[in-house]
C-alpha positions as CSV (number, residue, x, y, z in Angstrom):
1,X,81.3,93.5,88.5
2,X,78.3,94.8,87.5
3,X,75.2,92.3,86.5
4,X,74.3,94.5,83.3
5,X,75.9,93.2,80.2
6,X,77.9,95.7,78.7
7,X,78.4,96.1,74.5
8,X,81.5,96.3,73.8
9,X,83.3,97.1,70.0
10,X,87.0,96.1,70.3
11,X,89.5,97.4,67.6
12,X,92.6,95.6,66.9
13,X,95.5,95.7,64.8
14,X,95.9,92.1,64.2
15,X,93.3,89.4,64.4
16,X,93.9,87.7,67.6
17,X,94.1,84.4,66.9
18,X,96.0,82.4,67.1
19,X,97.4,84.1,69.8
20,X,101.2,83.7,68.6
21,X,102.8,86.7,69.8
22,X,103.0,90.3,71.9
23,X,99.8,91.9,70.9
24,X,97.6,89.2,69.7
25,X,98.3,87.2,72.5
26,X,97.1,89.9,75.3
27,X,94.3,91.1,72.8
28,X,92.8,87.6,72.6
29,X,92.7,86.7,76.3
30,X,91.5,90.1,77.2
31,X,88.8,89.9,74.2
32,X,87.9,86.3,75.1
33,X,87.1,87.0,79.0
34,X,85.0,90.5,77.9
35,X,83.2,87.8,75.4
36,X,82.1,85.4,78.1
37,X,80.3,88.3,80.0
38,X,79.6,90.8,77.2
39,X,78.4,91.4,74.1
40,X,81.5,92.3,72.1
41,X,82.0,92.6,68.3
42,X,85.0,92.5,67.2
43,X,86.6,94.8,64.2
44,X,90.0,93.7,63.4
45,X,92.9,94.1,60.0
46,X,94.3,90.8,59.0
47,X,97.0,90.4,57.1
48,X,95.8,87.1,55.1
49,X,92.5,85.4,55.5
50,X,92.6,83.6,58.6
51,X,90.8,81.7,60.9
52,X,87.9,83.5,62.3
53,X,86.2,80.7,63.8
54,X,87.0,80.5,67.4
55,X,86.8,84.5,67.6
56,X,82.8,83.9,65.7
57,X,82.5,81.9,68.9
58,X,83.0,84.2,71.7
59,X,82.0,87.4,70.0
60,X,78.5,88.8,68.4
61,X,80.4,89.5,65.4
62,X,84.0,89.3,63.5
63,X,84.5,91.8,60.8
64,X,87.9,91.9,58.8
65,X,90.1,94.9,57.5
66,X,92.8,93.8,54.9
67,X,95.8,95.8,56.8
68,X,97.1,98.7,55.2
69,X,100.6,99.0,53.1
70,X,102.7,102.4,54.6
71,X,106.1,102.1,52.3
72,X,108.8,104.3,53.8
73,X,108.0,107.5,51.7
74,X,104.5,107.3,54.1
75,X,106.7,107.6,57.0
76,X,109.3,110.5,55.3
77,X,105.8,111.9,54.7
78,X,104.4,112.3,58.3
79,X,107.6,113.0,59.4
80,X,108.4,116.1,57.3
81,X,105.1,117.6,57.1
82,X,103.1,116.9,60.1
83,X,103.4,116.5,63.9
84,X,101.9,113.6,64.4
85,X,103.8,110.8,65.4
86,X,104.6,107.7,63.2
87,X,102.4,105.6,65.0
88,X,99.2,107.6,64.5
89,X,99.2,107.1,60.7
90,X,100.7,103.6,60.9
91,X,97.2,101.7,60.3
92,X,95.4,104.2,58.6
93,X,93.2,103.0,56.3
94,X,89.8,104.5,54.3
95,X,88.5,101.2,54.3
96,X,88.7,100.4,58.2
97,X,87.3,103.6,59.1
98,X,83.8,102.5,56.7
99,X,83.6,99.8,58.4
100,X,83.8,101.2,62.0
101,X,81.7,104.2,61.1
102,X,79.0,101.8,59.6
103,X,79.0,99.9,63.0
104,X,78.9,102.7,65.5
105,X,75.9,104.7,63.6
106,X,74.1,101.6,63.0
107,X,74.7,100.0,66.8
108,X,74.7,101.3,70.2
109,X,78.1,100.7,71.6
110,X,78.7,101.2,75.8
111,X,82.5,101.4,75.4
112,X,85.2,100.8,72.4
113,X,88.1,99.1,73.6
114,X,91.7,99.9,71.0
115,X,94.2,97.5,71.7
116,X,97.3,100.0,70.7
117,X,98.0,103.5,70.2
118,X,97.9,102.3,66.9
119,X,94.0,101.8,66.7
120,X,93.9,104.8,69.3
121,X,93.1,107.6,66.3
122,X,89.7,105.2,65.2
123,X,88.4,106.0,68.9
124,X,89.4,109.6,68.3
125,X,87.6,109.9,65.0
126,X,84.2,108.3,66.8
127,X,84.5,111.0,69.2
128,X,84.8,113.5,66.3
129,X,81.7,111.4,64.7
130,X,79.2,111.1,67.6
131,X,80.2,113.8,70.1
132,X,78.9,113.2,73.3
133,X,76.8,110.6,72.3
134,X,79.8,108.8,71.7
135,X,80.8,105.4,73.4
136,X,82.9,105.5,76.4
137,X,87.0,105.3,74.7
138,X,89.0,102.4,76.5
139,X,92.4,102.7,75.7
140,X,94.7,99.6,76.3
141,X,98.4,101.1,76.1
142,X,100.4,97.7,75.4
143,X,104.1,100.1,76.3
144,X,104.4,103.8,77.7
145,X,105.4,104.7,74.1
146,X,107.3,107.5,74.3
147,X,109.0,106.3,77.0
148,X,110.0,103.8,74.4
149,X,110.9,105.7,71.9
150,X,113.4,108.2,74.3
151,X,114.8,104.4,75.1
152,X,115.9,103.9,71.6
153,X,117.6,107.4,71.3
154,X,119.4,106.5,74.5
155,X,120.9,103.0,72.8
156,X,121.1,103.8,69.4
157,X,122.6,107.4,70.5
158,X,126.2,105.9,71.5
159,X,126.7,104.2,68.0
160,X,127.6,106.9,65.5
161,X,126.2,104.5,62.9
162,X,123.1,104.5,63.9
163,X,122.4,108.5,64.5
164,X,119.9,108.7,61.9
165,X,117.7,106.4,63.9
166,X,118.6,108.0,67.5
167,X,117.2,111.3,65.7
168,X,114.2,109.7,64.3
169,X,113.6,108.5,67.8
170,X,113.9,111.6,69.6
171,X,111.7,113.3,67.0
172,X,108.7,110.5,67.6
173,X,109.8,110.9,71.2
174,X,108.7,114.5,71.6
175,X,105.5,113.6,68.9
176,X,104.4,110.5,71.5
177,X,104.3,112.3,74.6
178,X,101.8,114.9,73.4
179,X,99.9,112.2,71.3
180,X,100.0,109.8,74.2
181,X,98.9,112.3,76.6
182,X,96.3,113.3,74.4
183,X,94.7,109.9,74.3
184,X,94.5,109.1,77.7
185,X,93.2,112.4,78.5
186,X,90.1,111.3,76.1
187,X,89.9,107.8,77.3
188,X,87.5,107.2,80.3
189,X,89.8,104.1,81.1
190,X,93.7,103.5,80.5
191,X,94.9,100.3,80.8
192,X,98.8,99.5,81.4
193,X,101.0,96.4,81.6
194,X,102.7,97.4,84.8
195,X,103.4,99.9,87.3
196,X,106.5,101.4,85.9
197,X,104.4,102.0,82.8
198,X,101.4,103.2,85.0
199,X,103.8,106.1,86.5
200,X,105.6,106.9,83.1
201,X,102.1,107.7,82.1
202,X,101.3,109.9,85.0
203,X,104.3,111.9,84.1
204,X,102.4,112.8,81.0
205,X,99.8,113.9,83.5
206,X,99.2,113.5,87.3
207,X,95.8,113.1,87.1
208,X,95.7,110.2,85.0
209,X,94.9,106.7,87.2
210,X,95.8,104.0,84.6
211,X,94.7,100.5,85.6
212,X,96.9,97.6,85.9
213,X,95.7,94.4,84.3
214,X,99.7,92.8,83.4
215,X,100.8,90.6,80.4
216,X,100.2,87.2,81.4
217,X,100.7,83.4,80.1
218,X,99.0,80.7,79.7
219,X,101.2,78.1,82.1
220,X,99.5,75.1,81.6
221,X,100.2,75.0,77.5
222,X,104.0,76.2,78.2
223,X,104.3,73.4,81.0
224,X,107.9,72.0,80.1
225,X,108.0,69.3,77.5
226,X,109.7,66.2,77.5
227,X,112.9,66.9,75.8
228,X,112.9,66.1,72.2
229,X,115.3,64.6,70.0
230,X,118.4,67.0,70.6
231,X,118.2,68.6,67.4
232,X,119.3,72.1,68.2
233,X,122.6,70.7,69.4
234,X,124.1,71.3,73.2
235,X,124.7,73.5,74.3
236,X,121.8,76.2,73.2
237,X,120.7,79.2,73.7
238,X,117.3,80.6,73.3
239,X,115.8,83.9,72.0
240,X,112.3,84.1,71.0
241,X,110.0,86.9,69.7
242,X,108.8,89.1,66.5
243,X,112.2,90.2,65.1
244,X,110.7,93.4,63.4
245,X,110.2,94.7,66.7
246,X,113.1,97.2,67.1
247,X,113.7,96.5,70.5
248,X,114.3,92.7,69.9
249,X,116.3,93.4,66.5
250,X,118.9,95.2,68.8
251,X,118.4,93.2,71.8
252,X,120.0,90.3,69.2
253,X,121.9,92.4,67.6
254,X,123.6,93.5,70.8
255,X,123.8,90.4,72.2
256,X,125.3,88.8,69.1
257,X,128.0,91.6,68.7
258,X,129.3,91.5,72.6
259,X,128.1,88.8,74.9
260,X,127.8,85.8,72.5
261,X,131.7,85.8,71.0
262,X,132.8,85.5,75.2
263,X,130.4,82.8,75.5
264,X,131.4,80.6,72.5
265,X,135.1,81.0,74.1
266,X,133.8,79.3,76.8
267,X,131.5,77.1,75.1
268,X,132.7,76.6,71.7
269,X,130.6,73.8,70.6
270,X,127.4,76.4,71.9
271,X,124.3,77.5,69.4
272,X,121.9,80.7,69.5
273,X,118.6,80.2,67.8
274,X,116.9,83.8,67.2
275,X,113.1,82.2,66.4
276,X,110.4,84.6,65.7
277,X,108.4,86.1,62.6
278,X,109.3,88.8,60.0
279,X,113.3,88.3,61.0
280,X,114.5,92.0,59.6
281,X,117.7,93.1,57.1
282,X,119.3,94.0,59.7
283,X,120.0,90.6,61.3
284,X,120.8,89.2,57.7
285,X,124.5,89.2,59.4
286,X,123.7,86.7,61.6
287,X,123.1,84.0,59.0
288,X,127.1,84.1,58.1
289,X,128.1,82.7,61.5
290,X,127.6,78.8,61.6
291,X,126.6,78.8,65.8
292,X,123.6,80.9,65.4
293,X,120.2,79.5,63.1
294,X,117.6,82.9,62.9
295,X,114.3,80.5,62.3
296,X,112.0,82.8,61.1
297,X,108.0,82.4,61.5
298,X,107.8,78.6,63.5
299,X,104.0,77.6,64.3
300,X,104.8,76.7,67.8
301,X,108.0,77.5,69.7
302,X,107.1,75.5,72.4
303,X,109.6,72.5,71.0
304,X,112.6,74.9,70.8
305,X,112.0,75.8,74.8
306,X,112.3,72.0,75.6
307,X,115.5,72.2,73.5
308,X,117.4,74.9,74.7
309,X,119.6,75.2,78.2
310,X,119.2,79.4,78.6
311,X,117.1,81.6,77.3
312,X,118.0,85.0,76.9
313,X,116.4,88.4,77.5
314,X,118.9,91.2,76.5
315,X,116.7,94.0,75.8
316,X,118.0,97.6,76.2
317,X,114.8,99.6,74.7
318,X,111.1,98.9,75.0
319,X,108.8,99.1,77.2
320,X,105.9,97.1,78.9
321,X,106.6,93.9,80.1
322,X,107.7,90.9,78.1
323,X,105.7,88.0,77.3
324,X,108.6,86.1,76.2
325,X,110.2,86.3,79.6
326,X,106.6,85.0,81.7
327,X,106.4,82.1,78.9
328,X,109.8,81.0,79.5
329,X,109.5,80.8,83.6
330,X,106.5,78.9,82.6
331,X,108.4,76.3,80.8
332,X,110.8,76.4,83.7
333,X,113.6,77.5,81.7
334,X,116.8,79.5,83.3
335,X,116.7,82.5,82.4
336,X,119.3,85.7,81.9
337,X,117.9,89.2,80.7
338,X,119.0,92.5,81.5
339,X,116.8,94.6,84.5
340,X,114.8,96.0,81.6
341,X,114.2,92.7,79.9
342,X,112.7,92.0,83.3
343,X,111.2,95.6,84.4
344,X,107.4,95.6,85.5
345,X,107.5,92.1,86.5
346,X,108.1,90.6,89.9
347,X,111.2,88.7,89.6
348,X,114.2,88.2,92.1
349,X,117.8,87.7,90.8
350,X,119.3,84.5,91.9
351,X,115.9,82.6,92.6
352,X,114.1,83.2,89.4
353,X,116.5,84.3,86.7
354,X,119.6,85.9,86.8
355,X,120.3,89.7,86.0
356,X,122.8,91.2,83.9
357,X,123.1,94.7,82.2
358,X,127.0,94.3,81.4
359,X,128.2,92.8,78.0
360,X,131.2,90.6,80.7
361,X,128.5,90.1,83.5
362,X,126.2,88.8,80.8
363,X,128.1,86.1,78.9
364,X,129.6,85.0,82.5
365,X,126.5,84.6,83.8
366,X,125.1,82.2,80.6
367,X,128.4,80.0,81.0
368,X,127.7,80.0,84.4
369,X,124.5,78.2,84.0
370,X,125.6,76.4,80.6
371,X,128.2,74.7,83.3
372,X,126.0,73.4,85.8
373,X,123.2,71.6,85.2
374,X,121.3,71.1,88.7
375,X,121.9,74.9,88.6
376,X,119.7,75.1,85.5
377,X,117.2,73.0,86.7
378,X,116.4,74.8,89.8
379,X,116.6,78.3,88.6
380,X,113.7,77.3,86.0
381,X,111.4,75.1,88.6
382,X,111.8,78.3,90.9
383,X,110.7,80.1,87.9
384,X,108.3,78.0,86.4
385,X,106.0,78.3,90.2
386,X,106.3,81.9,90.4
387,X,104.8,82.3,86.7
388,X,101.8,81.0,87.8
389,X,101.0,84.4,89.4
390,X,100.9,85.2,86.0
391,X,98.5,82.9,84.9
392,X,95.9,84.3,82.2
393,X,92.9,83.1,84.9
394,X,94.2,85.1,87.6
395,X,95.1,87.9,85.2
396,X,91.7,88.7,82.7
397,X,89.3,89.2,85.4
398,X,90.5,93.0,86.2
399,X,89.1,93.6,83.4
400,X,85.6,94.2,85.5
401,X,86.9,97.2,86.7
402,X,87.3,98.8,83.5
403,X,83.6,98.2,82.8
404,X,82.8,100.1,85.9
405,X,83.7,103.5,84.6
């Protein structure tokens, strides 16, 4: 790494902190290691007024956007009359762009960083601002996008119920590969999650060299907790993370429908808690069957890891890597998920979670494990030593190497 401090405007979609979840989590440990050896302002929507003071801290300066409302006639909008994909209009907001025009005419900025292909147009539209005098565009891709998006036509394509959505996906599929590609060819750096994501990107365009810096987890606060009093009942199983996501509403729903009715013949006396933020419509069906409990926004769920006996990863779209699945080997819980709950991390079946793509296979494999409990207990030690790999400290320092370009 270079000795000259660099200045550094990061965009964001959310305020990163607290670091709860998928993109505010990677955004705030990436943000807070640039912080320690940059100058970095920070220009961020919130939702609400939150607390801004540990991000004051680290960074020159914390401005806040309220985020934007986009109502479903927005998205009929974009999607009859221009070829934009969805997510390039997601955020946009009159306001946000004053405020980032104000800072890069009035500052000297040596890179913006967007955390998202959401925030990628605002790097777009300084480039359209300054020209060549613009700062150097660093665009962290938190998933390949459109491989995404083709992954959700795939799923939601065998279910003639949910056609409308398989064509809305192949319709943002073919929008995000030439909006994708059109980023990263503007970028001077791309940053991916993993390798698989690294290639799918080259596919857009062989010349592209994307640089790895993976999700990661902070292992020491998700080092296992005593148990608690058993209030989630026993057996339990476990499924964390932000149920608007599409991916994890039919990773649930999925799971709910065809593995969970085998296990509870199994394991009758068995619970599934869904817990995680902005729980949508669509799982309102899952509040009619007494063995599962959908939470909703919890401020910690660190206390429902020490409670449960599996935790599940049934994803079938997305892409990435999942945070969820490195914070639950780091509280050294057993773990099933499918092979692309698990893709672009560095996992064995059988000695650090086990693998199941199969509605049968799946279930078998959960009352497998909810039937032997040394089983349990190795699976997530093995787990919990191998997330340390993983550990944000090992993780945030390739972030030099973006700062060299």
């Amino acid at each position: 790494m270079g000795n000259v401090a660099k200045r550094i405007l990061f965009l964001t979609s959310e305020l990163p902190y607290p670091p709860e979840q998928g993109g505010s989590l990677r955004s705030y440990h990436l943000l807070r290691y640039a912080a320690a050896h940059h100058a970095v302002t920070l220009l961020s929507f919130a939702e609400r007024p939150r607390d801004t003071e540990p991000l004051e801290q680290a960074c020159t300066e914390v401005i806040t956007v309220p985020a934007p409302k986009r109502g479903s006639a927005d998205r009929l909008r974009t999607l009859l009359l221009s070829r934009r994909p969805d997510m390039a209009d997601r955020l946009a907001s009159p306001t946000y762009a004053q405020a980032l025009e104000r800072l890069v005419t009035s500052q000297s900025y040596d890179y913006i960083q967007v955390q998202s292909i959401e925030m990628a147009p605002y790097g777009l539209l300084v480039q359209e601002w300054l020209g060549d005098s613009a700062p150097k565009l660093v665009f962290d891709d938190f998933n390949a996008e459109y491989l995404l998006q083709r992954r959700a036509l795939q799923a939601d394509g065998h279910d003639p119920r949910r056609w409308p959505n398989a064509l809305y996906s192949g319709l943002q599929w073919l929008r995000l590969r030439r909006y994708e590609r059109h980023v990263c060819q503007r970028s001077s750096a791309v940053i991916v999650v993993s390798e698989a994501d690294a290639a799918a990107l080259r596919r857009l365009d062989e010349r592209l060299d994307p640089i790895v810096i993976p999700n990661g987890v902070d292992a020491d606060r998700y080092k296992p907790l005593p148990p608690a009093p058993d209030e989630m009942g026993s057996p339990s199983v476990l499924f964390t993370g932000k149920m608007d996501f599409r991916p994890n509403v039919d990773a649930v729903l999925w799971f709910h429908r065809h593995v969970w009715p085998q296990v509870i013949l199994m394991h009758p006396e068995a619970r599934f808690f869904v817990v995680g933020k902005r729980p949508h419509p669509r799982l309102e069906q899952l509040t009619y069957d007494p063995s599962v409990t959908v939470t909703g926004y919890v401020p910690d769920v660190r206390p429902y890891m020490a409670g449960a006996d599996v935790f599940v990863v049934p994803m079938r779209m997305g892409g990435g890597t999942r945070l969820k699945l490195l914070e639950a080997m780091a509280a050294a819980l057993p773990i099933v998920s499918t092979s692309m709950g698990a893709e672009g991390i560095e996992v064995t079946h059988g000695e650090h979670l086990l693998l199941a793509d199969e509605a049968e296979a799946y279930a078998q494999a959960i009352c497998d494990l909810l039937g032997d409990e040394a089983r349990r207990r190795a699976l997530g030690q093995r787990a919990r030593e191998h997330a340390q790999r993983w550990d944000w400290t090992r993780i945030t320092p390739l972030l030099d190497a973006v700062y060299q370009r």
